[in-house]
N, C-alpha and C positions, 0 to 999 in steps of 0.2 A: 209824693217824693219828687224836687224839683230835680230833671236831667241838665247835662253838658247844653242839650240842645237849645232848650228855652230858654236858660242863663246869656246863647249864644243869639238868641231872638230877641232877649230884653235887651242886648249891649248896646244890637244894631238899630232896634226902637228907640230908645233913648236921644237918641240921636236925631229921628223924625217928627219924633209927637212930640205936640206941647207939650203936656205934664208927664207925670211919674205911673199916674194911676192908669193913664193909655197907655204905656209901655210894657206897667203890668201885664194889664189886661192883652195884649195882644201877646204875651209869650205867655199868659197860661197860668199869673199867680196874682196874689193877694202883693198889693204895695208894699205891706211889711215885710214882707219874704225878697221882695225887688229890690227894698231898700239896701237889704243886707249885702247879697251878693254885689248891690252898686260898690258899696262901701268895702268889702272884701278884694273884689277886683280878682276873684278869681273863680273857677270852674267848681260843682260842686264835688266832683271824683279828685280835685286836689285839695278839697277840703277833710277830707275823711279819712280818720284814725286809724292807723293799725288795728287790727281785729286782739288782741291779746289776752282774752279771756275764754275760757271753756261753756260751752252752752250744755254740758251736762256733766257729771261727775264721771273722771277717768277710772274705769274695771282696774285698770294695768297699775295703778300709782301706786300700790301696797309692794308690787310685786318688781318694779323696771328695772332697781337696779342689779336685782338678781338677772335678769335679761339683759341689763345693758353689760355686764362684766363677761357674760357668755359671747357677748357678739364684740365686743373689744378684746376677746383671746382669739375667739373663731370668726372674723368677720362674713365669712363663706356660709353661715348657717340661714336656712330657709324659715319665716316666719313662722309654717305650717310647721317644722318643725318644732320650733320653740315654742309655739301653741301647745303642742299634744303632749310635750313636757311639762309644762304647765299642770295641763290638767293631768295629768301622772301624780304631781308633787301635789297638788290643791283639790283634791276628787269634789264635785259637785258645785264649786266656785266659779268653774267657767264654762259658758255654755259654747255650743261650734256657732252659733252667729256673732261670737263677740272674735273669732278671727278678724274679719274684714278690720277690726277697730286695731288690732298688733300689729298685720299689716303696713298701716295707714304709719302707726308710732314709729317702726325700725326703718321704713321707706326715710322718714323727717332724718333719723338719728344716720341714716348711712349719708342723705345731702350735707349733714352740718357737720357731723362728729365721724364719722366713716373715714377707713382709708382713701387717699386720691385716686383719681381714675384715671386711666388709660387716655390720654391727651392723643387726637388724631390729629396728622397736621398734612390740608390739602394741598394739593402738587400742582405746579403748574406742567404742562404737556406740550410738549415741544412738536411740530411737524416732523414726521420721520426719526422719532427719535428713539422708541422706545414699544416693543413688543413683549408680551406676556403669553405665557403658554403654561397648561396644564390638565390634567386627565379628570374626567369627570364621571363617575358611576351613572346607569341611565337604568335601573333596576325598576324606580319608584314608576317609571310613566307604565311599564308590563308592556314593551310592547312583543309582538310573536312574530314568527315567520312561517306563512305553511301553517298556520295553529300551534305551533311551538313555542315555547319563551327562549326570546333570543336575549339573555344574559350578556351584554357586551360595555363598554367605555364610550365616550369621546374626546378624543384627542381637541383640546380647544384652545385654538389663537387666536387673541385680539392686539389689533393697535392701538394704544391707550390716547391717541389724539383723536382720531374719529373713530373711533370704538368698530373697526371691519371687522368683521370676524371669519373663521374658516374654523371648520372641524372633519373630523376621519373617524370612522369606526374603527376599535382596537380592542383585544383582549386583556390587556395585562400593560402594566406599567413599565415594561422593557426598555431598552437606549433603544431597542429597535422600531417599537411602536412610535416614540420619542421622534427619531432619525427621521421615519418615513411620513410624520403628522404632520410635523416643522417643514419638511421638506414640498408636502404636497400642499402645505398654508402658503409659502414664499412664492410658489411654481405660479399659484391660484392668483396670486397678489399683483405681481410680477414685476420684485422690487424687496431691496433687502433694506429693515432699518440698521440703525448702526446699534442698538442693542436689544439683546436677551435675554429675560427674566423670570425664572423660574423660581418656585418655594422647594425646599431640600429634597427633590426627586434623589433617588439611588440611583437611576439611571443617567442622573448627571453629574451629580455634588458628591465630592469625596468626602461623607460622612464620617468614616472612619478613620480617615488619615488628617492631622493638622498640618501636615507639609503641602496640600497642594488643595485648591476648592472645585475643583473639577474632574472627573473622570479622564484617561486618555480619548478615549473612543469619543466625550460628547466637544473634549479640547478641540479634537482633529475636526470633530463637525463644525465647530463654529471659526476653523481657520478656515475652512471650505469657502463659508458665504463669509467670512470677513467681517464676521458678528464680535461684541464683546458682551461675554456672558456674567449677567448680576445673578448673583439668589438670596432667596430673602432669610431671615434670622431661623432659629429654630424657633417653635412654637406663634413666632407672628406669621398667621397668616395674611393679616390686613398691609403688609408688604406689598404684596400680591393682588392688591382688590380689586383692581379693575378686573380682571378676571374672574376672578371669584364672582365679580359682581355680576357678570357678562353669564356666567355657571347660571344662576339664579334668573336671571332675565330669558336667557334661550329655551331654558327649560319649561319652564313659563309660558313661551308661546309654542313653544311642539306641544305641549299641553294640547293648549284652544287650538291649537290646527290641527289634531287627531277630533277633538270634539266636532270640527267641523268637518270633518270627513268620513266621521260616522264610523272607524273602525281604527282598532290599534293594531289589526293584522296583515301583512304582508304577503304576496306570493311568492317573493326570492329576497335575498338579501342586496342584491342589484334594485329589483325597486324601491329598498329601503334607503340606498343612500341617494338615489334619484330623487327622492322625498327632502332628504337633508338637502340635499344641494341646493333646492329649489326655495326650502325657508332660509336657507341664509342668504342666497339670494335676495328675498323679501323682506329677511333683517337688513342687509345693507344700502338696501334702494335708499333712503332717505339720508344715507350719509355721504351722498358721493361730492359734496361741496368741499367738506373738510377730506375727505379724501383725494379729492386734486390737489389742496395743499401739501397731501404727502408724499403723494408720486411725484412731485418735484424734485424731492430731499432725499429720498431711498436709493440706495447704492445700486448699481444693475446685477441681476443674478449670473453667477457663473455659467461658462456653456456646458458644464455637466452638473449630472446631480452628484451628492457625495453617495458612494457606494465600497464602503468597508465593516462589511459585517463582521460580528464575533465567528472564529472560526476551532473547531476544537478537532483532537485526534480522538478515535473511540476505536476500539477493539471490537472487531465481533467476538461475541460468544458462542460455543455448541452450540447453543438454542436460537442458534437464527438471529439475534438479538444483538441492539448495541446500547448503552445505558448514557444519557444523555441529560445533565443537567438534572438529576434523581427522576429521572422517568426513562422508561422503557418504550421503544421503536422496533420494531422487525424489519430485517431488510433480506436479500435472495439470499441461500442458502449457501450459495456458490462463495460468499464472501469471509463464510464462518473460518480465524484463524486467521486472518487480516485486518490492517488497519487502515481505515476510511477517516476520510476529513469529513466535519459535518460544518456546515455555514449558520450560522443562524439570520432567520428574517422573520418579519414582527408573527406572520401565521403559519408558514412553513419552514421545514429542514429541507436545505440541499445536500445530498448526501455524493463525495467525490472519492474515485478509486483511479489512481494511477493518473489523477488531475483531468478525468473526465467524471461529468456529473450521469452518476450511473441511477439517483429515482431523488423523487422530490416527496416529502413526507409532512401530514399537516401537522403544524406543531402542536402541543399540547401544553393546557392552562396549570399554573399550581405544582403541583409536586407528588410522586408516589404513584403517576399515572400509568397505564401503558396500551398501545397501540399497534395491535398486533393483526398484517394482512396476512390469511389464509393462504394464498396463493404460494405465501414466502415458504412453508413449513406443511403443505397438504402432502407430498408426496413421501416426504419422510413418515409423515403418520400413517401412511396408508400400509407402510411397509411392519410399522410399528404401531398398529391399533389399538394394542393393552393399554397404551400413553395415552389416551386421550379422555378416560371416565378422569383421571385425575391430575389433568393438564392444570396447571398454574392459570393459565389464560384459555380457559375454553370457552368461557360465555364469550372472546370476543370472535371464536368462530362460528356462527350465527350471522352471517351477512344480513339477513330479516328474519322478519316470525316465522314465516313458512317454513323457513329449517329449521327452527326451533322446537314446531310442531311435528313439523315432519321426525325428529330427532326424539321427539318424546313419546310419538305413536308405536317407534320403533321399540323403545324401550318397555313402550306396552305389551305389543304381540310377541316381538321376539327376542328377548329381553340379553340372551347369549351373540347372539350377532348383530347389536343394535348400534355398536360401535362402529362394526367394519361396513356394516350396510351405508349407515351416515357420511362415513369420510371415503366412499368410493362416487356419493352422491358429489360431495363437495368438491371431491377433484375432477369428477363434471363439469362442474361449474366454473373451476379454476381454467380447464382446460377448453373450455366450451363456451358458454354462455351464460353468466351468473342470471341475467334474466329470461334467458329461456326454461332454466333449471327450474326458476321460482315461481313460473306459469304452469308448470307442468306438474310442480308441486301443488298449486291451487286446484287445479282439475282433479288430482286424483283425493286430495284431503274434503275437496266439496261433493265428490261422487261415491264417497267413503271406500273407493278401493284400496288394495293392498298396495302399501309404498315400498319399491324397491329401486333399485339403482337399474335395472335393467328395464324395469318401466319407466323409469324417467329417463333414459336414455332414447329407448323407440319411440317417445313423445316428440324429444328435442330433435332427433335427426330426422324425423319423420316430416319436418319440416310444416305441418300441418298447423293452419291457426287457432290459437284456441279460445274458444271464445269470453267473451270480460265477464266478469263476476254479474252475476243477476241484480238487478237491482231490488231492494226489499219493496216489497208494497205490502201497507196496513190498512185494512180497510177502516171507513168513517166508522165512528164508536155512533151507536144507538141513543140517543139522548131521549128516548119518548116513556120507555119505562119510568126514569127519573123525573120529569116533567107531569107525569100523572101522580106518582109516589108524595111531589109537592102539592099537588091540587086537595091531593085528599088529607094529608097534612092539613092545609089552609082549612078545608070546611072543617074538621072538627075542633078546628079552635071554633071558628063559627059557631057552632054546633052548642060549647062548653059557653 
């Protein structure tokens, strides 16, 4: 078969050799074949026919436009699906290797005969002109803190001319996480663009109301820095893509940079955003060209930050308790029968009495939760010990296992005062030293003596150290029995 090539060797021969049959011969054919292409004047890949013929008989042709009427009502339908229908209606006519060949048929009939497709049309990007921001789930990479799964978001902003990016760790899709991402991406930048673009957060887009496209709360944020806020359509996320696409690329490289570090575990949540800081750092290094194009253009940041959190009234209840956004908080006793302003921020409640901030409380993810300190509510149990086998919240009084255990030992031996025994421990604890308490728990649950409150009391004031938990030691396992067990194995195969 003559190529492009030699066609392109004989033109240029022709040109140098006396005759025809040297020109041939130096691109590699017979004079006849030379002659032609001379006389053609063309390449032989612009010589050759459409392919319009089947090189084996089509399975499907009995059967297509039963399939093609299915996929002109339903164009959404999956080949595999339409295959196994098939063979439903036709039992032993089609075998599963002749998918790949259905496949191949509805792929053609959706390029020529299919509904159109989603037309993308690319943007040009202005210097300073345009930021995108949005939450991102970080589940898939597992990483832990302490050995834990630390289940948390990232808050992530890019500038869609040099693609800088900044992100915050967050729990929840709040205006507050929102407020405080934006804010610490701008602070990080140091430099406002002239707009903001999000896909229909709640925390910012008034979803529910056709009279206005933004929230007050995230309105008041973006008169703050002097932003003008876009958000994209419902259901287009490709509004949105540079971000999205930025989602996909960051995640991408915290990937391969845990790989290279040989662990996805943490020892605090502090060194885990020390960690972030440092790859986006890494992500940004190579764009800092188109990045001075944009620190030219960006508006100067204001000399404060915006700080107007959501604020609500709540009622204590008898129970110590204030209910908050459908989840439950304890707060001191002293307050039940009053009403406290609570603040909201993206990971704690500020909780205010009389417009002083009387305790700071960590907020809680979701709904239906509740978070209840011991300290708030120990002393009224102690008075009232029968309340506590069938408190509402008693697994959350348990500060660690050791009272849990210590609390179940009790229930073992003295099974009538295992209630009053435990909550005169725990207001020990309240009153004293939660970690001394739980040291002196350790010594007496590993010495297997009797737990009482008055023993863990002459532990804790006794002032004495106690010493750390033993470390286990297992001794080396004997591998020689097993080692001979194989030898003698080995010879009677020998043997047989």
């Amino acid at each position: 078969m003559v190529t492009d090539q030699q066609v392109r060797i004989l033109m240029k021969a022709i040109k140098s050799e006396k005759t025809k049959a040297l020109a041939a011969a130096k691109a590699g054919m017979d004079v006849k074949t030379a002659r032609k292409y001379v006389q053609e004047d063309r390449l032989p890949s612009e010589m050759e026919k459409p392919h319009s013929w089947r090189t084996r008989s089509d399975p499907f042709a009995e059967v297509w436009e039963e399939v093609r009427e299915k996929l002109s009502a339903s164009p959404g339908f999956e080949a595999k699906t339409l295959f196994e229908d098939l063979q439903r209606s036709y039992p032993g006519r089609f075998s599963d290797g002749q998918l790949r060949t259905l496949q191949r048929r509805i792929k053609v009939w959706r390029a020529l005969e299919g509904p159109r497709r989603e037309v993308m049309f690319g943007q040009v990007h202005e210097p300073g002109a345009l930021g995108q921001s949005d939450f991102t789930h970080m589940d898939s990479l597992k990483v832990t803190i302490a050995g834990q799964p630390f289940d948390h978001m990232i808050y992530h902003f890019v500038l869609t001319y040099s693609n800088w990016e900044a992100g915050s760790v967050c729990f929840s899709e709040s205006f507050e996480s929102l407020s405080e991402g934006l804010q610490k991406a701008l602070f990080t930048l140091g430099g406002v663009p002239r707009v903001h673009q999000t896909d229909r957060l709640s925390a910012a887009v008034s979803n529910l109301s056709e009279r206005k496209d933004f929230t007050d709360s995230y309105e008041a944020l973006l008169r703050h820095y002097g932003l003008e806020g876009h958000k994209g359509q419902a259901g287009k996320p490709n509004e949105n893509g540079d971000i999205e696409q930025r989602h996909h690329r960051f995640k991408r490289a915290m990937e391969q940079t845990l790989l290279l570090r040989g662990s996805r575990d943490f020892a605090s949540r502090e060194d885990y955003e020390a960690f972030l800081r440092a790859l986006f750092d890494q992500l940004n290094a190579g764009r800092q060209e188109r990045l001075a194009e944009e620190m030219k253009t960006l508006s100067a940041l204001p000399c404060t930050r915006y700080d107007s959190p959501k604020q609500v009234d709540a009622k204590v209840h008898a129970s110590s308790t204030i209910s908050v956004q459908n989840n439950v908080y304890s707060v001191d006793s002293r307050l039940i029968g009053e009403t406290v302003r609570v603040r909201f921020h993206a990971e704690t409640l500020e909780v205010f009495y009389a417009q002083a901030l009387v305790t700071t409380l960590p907020r809680l993810r979701g709904k239906n939760g509740s978070r209840i300190n011991y300290r708030h509510v120990i002393d009224s149990l102690v008075r009232k010990p029968g309340a506590f086998d069938a408190y509402r919240y008693r697994e959350e009084l348990f500060p660690t296992s050791r009272f849990r255990m210590a609390y179940d030992a009790l229930k073992r031996s003295a099974p009538d005062r295992a209630s009053k025994e435990y909550l005169a421990i725990l207001q020990l604890a309240a009153h004293e030293t939660e970690a001394g308490v739980d040291d002196a728990l350790r010594r007496l649950i590993d010495t297997e003596e009797a737990i009482t409150a008055a023993a863990i009391e002459a532990l804790v004031k006794s002032g004495q150290e106690i010493a750390p938990a033993t470390d286990v030691h297992i001794d080396a396992v004997n591998l020689d029995a097993y080692d001979q067990l194989l030898q003698e194995a080995t010879c009677e195969e020998v043997v047989q």
